[in-house]
N, C-alpha and C positions, 0 to 999 in steps of 0.2 A: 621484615619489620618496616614501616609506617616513617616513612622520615619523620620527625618534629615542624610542628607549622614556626613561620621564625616569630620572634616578636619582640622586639627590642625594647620590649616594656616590661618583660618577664621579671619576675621575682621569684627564687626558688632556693632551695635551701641544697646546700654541697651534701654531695652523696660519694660514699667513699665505693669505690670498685677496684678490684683486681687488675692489674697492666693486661690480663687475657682477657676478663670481660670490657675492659676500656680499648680496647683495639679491633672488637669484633662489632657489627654491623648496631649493635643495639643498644651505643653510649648515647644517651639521652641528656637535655640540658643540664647542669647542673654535675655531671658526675666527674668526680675525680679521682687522680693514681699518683703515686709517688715515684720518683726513680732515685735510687739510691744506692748508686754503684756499688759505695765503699763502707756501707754504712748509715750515712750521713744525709738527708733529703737536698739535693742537690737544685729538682724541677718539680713544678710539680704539672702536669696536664689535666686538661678541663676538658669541657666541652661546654662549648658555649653558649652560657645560661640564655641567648636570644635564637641561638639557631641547632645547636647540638655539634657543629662544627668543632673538629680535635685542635689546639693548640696549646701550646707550651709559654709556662711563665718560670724563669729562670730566677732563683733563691740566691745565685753564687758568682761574689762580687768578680769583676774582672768580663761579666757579660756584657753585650752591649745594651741591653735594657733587662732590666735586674726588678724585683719587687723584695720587699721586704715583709718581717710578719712582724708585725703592730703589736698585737694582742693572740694569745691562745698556744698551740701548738701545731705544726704541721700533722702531725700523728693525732689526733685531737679536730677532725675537722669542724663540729657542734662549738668548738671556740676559737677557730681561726679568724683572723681579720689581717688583712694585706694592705700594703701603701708602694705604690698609688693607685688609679682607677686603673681597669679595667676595660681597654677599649678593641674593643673587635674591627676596625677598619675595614672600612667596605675596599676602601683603596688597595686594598694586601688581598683582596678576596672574601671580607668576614662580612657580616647583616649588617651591623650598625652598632651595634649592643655595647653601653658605654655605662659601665656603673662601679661599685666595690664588691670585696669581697669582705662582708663583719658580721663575726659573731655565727661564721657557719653558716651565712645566707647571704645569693649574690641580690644586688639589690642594683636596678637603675640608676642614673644620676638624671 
């Protein structure tokens, strides 16, 4: 598979996948997996809507950076919305890609 070109201007709508199909070579911007040990959605992982790149946004207070859900359901991605933004840091390794997640579509800032 094709990397994704990056583009930190992207706009793309969350696509819900499998933790199999989110771990193998062909997670594309935009897709997401839940983990949820006990139950409970705990993380959720992306890939990032600028470069397709895997990282993890952590739901569960006591992290050290933590996101919240605004609006919708984690189960429910067509109406999730998350607080705060969404910043991919080049500095950690990531494109640039710096925007929200609302209403099931990651959007630039």
């Amino acid at each position: 598979m094709i990397a994704p070109s990056v583009d930190v201007n992207r706009t793309v709508k969350a696509r819900p996948v499998s933790g199999a199909a989110f771990c193998d070579d062909n997670a594309q911007p935009g897709d997401i997996t839940t983990f949820e040990p006990d139950g409970a959605v705990e993380e959720l992982a992306i890939a990032c809507p600028g470069c397709g790149r895997r990282s993890l946004l952590p739901l569960v207070k006591g992290q050290h950076c933590r996101w919240t859900v605004t609006a919708g359901d984690v189960r429910n991605l067509a109406s999730l919305t998350l607080s705060p933004s969404i910043f991919h840091r080049v500095e950690d390794g990531g494109c640039g890609w710096h925007g929200y997640l609302r209403s099931g579509v990651f959007e630039p800032c």
